[in-house]
Every structure is written in structure tokens, then in C-alpha cells.
C-alpha positions as CSV (number, residue, x, y, z in Angstrom):
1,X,84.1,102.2,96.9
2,X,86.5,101.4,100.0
3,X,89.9,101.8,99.1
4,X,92.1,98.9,99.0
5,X,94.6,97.8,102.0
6,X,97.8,96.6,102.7
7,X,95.8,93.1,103.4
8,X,93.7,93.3,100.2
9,X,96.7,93.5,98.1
10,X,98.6,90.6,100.2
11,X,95.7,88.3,99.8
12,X,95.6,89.1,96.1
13,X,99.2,88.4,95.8
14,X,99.0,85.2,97.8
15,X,101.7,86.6,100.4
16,X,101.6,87.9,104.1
17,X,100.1,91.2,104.8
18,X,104.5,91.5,106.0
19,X,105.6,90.4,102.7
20,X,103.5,92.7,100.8
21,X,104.5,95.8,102.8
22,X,108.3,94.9,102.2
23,X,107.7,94.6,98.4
24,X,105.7,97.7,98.1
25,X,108.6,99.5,100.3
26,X,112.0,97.6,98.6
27,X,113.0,96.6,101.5
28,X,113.4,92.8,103.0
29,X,114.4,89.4,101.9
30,X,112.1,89.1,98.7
31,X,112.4,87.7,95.5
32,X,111.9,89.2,92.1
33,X,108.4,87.2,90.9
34,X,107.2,88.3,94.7
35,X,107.9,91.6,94.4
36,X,106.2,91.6,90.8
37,X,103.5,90.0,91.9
38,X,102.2,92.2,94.9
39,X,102.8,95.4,92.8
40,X,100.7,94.0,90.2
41,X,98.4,93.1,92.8
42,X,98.6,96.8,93.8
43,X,98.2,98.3,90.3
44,X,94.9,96.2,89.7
45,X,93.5,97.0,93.0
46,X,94.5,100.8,92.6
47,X,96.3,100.6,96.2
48,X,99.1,103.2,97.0
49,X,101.0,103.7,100.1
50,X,99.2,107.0,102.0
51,X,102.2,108.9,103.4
52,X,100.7,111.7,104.5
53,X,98.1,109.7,106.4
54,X,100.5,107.1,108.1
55,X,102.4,110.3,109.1
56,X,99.4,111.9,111.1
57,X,98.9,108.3,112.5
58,X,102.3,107.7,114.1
59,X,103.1,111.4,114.2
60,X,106.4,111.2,112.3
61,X,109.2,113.1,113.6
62,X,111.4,111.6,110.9
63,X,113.8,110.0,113.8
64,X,113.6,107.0,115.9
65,X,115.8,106.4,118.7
66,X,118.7,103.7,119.6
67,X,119.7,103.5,123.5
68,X,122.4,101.7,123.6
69,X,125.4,100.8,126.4
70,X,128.6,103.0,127.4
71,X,130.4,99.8,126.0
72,X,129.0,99.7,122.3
73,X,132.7,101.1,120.7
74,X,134.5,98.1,122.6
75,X,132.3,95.1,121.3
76,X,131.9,94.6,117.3
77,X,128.4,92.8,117.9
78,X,127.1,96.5,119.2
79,X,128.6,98.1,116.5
80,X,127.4,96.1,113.3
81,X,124.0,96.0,115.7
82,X,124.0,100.0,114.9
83,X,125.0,99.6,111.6
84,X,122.2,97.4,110.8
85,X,119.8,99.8,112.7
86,X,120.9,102.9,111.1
87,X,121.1,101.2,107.0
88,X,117.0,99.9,107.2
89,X,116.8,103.8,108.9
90,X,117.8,105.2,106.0
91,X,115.9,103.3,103.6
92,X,113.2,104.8,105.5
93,X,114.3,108.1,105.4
94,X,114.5,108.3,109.1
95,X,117.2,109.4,110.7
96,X,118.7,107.8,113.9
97,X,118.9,109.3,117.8
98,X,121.9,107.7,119.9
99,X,120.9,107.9,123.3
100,X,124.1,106.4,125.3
101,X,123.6,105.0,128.7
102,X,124.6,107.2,131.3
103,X,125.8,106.6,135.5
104,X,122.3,107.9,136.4
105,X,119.0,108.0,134.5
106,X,118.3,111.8,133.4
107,X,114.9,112.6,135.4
108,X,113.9,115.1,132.4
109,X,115.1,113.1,129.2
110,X,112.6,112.8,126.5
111,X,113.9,112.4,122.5
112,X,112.3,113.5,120.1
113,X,111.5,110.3,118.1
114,X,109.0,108.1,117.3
115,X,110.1,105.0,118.6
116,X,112.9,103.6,120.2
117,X,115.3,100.7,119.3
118,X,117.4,98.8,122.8
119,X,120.0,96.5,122.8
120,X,120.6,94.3,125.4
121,X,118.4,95.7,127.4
122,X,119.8,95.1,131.8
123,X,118.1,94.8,134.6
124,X,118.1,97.2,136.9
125,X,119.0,100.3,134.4
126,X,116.8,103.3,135.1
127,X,117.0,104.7,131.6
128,X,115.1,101.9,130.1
129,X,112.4,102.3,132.7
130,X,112.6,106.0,131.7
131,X,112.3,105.7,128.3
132,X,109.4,102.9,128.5
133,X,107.2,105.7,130.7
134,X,107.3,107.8,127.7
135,X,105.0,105.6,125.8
136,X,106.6,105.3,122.7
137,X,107.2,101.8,120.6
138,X,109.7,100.4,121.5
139,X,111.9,96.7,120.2
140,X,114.3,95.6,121.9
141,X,117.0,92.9,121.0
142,X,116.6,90.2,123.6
143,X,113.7,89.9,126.0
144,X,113.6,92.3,129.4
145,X,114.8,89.9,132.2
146,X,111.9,91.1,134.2
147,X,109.3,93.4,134.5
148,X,107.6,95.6,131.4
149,X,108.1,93.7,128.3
150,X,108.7,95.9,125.2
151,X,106.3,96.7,122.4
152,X,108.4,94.0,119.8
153,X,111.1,91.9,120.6
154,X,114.0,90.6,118.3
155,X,115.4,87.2,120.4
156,X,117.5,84.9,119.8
157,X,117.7,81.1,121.9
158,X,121.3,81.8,122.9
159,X,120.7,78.7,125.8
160,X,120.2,76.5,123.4
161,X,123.4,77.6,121.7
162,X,125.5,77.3,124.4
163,X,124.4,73.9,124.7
164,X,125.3,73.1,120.7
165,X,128.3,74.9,121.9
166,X,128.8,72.0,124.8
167,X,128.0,69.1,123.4
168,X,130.5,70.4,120.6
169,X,133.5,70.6,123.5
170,X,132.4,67.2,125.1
171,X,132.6,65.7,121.6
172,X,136.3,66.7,121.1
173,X,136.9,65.4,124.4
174,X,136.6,68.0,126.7
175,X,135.5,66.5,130.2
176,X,135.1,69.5,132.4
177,X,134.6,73.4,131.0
178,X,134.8,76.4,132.5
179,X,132.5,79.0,132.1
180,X,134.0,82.8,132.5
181,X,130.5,84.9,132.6
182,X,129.3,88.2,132.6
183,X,128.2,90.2,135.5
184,X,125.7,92.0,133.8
185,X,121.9,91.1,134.3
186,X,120.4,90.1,131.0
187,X,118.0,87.7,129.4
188,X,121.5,87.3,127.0
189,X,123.8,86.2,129.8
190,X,120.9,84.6,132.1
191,X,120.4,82.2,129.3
192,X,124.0,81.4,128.6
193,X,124.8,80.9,132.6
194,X,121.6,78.8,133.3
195,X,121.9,76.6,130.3
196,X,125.5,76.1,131.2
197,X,124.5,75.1,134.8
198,X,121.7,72.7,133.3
199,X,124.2,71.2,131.1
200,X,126.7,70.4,133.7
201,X,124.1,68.3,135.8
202,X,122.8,66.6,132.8
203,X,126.0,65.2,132.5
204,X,127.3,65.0,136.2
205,X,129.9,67.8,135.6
206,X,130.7,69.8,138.6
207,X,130.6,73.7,137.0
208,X,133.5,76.1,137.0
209,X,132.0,79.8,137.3
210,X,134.1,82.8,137.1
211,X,132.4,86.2,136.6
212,X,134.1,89.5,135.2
213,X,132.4,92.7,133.9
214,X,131.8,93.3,130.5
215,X,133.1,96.1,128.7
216,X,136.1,96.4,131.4
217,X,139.6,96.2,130.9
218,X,141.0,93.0,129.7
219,X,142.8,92.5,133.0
220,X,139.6,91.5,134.8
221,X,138.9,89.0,133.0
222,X,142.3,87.5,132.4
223,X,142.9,87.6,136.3
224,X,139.3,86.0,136.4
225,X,140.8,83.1,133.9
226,X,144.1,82.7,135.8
227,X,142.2,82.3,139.0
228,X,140.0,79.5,137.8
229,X,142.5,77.4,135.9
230,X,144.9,77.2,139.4
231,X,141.9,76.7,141.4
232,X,139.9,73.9,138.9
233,X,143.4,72.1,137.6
234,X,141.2,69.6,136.0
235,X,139.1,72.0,133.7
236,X,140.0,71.3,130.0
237,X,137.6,73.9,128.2
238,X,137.3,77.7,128.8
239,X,133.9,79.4,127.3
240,X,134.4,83.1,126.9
241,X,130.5,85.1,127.8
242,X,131.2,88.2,126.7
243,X,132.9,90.4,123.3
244,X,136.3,89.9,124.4
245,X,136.6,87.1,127.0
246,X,137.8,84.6,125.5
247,X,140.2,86.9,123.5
248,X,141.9,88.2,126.9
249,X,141.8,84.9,128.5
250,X,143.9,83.2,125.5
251,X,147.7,84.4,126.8
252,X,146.5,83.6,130.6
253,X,146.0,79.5,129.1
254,X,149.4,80.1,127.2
255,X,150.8,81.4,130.7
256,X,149.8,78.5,132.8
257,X,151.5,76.1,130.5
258,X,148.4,74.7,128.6
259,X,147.9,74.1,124.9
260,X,145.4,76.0,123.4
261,X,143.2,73.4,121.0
262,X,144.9,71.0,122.3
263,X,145.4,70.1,126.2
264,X,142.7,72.9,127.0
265,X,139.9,73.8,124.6
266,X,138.7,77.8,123.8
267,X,135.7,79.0,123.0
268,X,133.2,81.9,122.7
269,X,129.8,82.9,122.9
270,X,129.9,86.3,120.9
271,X,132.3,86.1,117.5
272,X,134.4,88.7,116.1
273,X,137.2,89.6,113.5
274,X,140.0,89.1,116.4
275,X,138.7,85.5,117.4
276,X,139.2,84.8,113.5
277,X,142.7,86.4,113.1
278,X,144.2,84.8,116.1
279,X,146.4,81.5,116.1
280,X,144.8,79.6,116.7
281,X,141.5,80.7,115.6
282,X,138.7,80.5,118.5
283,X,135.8,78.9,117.7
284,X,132.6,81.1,118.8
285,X,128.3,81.8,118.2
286,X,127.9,84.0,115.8
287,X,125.3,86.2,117.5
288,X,124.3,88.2,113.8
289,X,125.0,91.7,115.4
290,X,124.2,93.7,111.7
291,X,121.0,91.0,111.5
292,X,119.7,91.7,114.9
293,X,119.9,95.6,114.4
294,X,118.3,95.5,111.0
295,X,115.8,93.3,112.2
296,X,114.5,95.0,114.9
297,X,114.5,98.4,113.0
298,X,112.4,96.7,110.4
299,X,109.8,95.7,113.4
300,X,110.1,99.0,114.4
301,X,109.2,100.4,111.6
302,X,106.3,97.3,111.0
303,X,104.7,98.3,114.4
304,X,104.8,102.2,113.4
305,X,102.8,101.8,110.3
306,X,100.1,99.8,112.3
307,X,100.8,96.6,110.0
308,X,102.5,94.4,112.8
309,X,100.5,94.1,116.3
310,X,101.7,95.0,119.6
311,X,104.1,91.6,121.2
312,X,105.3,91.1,118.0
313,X,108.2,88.6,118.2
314,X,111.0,87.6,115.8
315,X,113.2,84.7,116.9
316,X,117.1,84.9,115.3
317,X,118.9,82.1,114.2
318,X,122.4,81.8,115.5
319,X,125.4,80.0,114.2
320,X,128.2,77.9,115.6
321,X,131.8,78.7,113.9
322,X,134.1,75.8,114.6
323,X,137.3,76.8,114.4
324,X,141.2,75.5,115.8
325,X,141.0,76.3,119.1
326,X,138.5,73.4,119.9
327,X,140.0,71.1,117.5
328,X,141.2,68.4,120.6
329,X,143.9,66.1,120.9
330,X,141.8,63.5,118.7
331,X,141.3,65.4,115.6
332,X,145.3,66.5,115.7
């Protein structure tokens, strides 16, 4: 007699062949009567998880690997990203290879893992093209912005956010905002800049681009912001790209004699704990850092045990946090 599958016990449950896996394995957003029905599901069909077997298949090394930017300890999305990747790790009983982006791509580099998590991924960085000759499975949060494509993707439509994020300025009155971007090349800021362009001719605004470098010191940014306000006097709303813009750009507004929420609107594309602590609050996307890293880990691991195919893509709600900062002259 054949032995039962993953997809004979989801199609005896009623579930998806995904569902089933994350029942059988405690992991994932399930419910109780789910869980208890795929493991009856898996008692009458006599299925058990084959360790041993899915080992020689993906030939475990009992690590995967998370490549990551120089500038992960200065932005608290990149942090709770690793967070999330190392938690669904460990409920694997994987462990978890930092490999941290370096000036030059090392010729020789090869971890030992069995796949390979990327955040962010730029173009133009030789280590990602390194690592993607070696073969392995790899996810990546965000889409390349050209060339290979990775083995899974976790995305999330952060154009069409920045465009909630507009209409949301427009509607408390701003007329003209600013946009202070990012200089790096990714399908993240690439989305945010070209949805803010598309915006502005929608609605016959003439845009107000300033670029800085992410993951720099504040005062590039800040100069950046200073520079646009004298040279655009009429712009009432500042977006913030990056972790940190809008954050470093707040006592530059104060400086040049505007009111913060009131007379000249801030905002954020990225949300942290400092945009909620300061007075006034800022209003920003949450961009689900700790969601994005255990979601991708969770493909990772989908696309390693052969029950998820190869372009595998997961699309990840975002979140607009409304806070004081936007608030307008009208709603004063």
C-alpha cells in the first residue's frame, strides 16, 4: 500500500496541502478544530512526518542563512525582520547564519546552510549575485529590482501605500509634499519614488525630490530637508523614505519656522518606536518588519521540504498609522 502524503491528509482534512503542513508542525496561524482535524486526518491515514527522508532530500545542515545590510542595527524594521527569521528558525530547530554585507563581495564565500533568507535585496550588490550562483533556495523580502529573481519572494505593494499615504496628506489639506528618498536601488524604494512621481501628475503637483543615503548619519538627511524647504517654500508635507528620515528631518521643519501638524505636515514610510514617542507623534506605514522575517522563513522552510513550488509568492499587507503630525490645520 502507498503511503499517505502531505496532500492525502490535506484533502482529507478539507485544508491546503500549506495548512496541513503547519498543523502537523505547530507552526502558523491555525485554529484549534484545524489543527484537530488534519491530525486526525493523519492518524486515520497512518501519515507521519519522515525526518530522516526529508533530511537526505534537502541535505540538512541544520542552518539556513540571513544576508543582511551593514545598516540592520540602525533601522528597527531590519531588526524585528531578524527577530522574526531567527523565532520560526528555531521552531525548526535550525539555527541561523548572519552573513553581513561587506564593501566587496568575498570571491570564495560559501555558508554552510541550506538556504538563504535576504532582505532588501539592492541592485548592483555583488554578494547577492554571489550567493544566488551557489544554487541554494533562497526568499527574499521584496522582489530583485532586476535580473535573477529568487526561488520565493515575501512582497509587500509599498506603491500603493504611499499612495494611501497621499491621498491621506491631500485630505488634511496638504497641497504640495515633498518627498525625501533613498539612494539605494530597491524594488522598496523604486516603488515608493515612482508611485510618488505618478501621484503628483495625477493631480498636477509639481514633485519635490530630495535624496539622502540610508543608514547614514542623520545630518545627510537633515541637510537634504533644510535644502528642499528653502528651495520649495510652498511645500506643506515632508514624507520621510527611509528608518529614520522623517525622525532627523523633524527639528530641520522646527528650525525653519514651520509647525509640525499644523502649517507643514510629517510623515513616514517605515514606522518605529521613536516616530511614536515623539511630540508630535509622526504618522507612518507600518512595513510588519517581525511579519516579513517570519514569513519568509516559513517559505523557506515550505520550499525546503518540497511542499511549496519554486516562484512561490506571498504578498504582505501593510498598514497606515495616523498619527499628530498630519493632523492639519482643519482637524485642530
Amino acid at each position: 500500500m502507498t503511503p499517505a502524503t502531505i496532500v492525502d491528509v490535506a484533502r482529507a482534512a478539507g485544508v491546503s496541502k500549506t495548512t496541513a503542513s503547519d498543523a502537523l508542525r505547530g507552526h502558523g496561524r491555525v485554529s484549534d478544530a484545524t489543527r484537530e482535524a488534519v491530525l486526525r486526518a493523519a492518524s486515520e491515514l497512518g501519515y507521519a512526518i519522515n525526518r530522516s527522508a526529508r533530511s537526505l532530500r534537502t541535505a540538512t545542515t541544520g542552518a539556513i542563512g540571513l544576508y543582511i545590510p551593514q545598516v540592520v542595527f540602525r533601522s528597527e524594521h531590519y531588526l524585528s525582520f531578524v527577530y522574526g527569521v531567527v523565532d520560526v528558525a528555531a521552531g525548526f530547530d535550525y539555527d541561523v547564519t548572519v552573513i553581513v554585507a561587506g564593501e566587496e563581495a568575498r570571491p570564495n564565500y560559501a555558508p554552510h546552510v541550506d538556504g538563504l533568507v535576504m532582505i532588501d535585496p539592492a541592485e548592483g550588490d555583488a554578494m547577492v549575485e554571489r550567493l544566488l550562483a551557489m544554487g541554494l533556495p533562497v526568499v527574499s523580502s521584496e522582489r530583485f529590482p532586476s535580473g535573477q529573481q529568487p526561488t520565493g519572494v515575501v512582497w509587500s505593494d509599498h506603491g500603493a501605500y504611499t499612495r494611501v499615504l497621499l491621498d491621506h496628506l491631500a485630505e488634511r489639506g496638504a497641497h504640495r509634499p515633498a518627498l525625501l528618498a533613498s539612494a539605494t536601488v530597491s524594488d522598496w524604494s523604486i516603488g515608493i519614488q515612482e508611485s510618488y512621481l505618478a501621484w503628483c501628475r495625477d493631480h498636477g503637483v509639481e514633485p519635490a525630490v530630495a535624496v539622502a543615503t540610508f543608514g547614514t548619519d542623520a545630518s545627510q538627511a537633515q541637510a537634504e530637508a533644510a535644502a528642499i524647504l528653502e528651495r520649495e517654500p510652498d511645500v506643506d508635507a515632508l514624507i520621510g523614505a527611509s528608518d529614520g528620515f522623517a525622525a532627523a528631518a523633524a527639528p530641520v521643519v522646527t528650525a525653519a519656522g514651520r509647525v509640525i501638524g499644523e502649517d507643514l505636515l510629517l510623515a513616514s514610510c517605515v514606522d518605529n518606536s521613536a516616530l511614536r514617542a515623539m511630540h508630535p507623534s509622526v504618522t507612518a506605514i507600518d512595513t510588519k518588519g517581525g511579519e516579513a522575517g517570519a514569513e519568509c522563513a516559513r517559505l523557506l522552510f515550505r520550499l525546503l521540504s518540497g511542499e511549496t513550488e519554486r516562484g512561490a509568492s506571498i504578498e504582505l499587507p501593510l498598514e497606515l498609522h495616523v498619527r499628530e503630525s498630519t493632523q492639519g490645520r482643519s482637524q485642530g
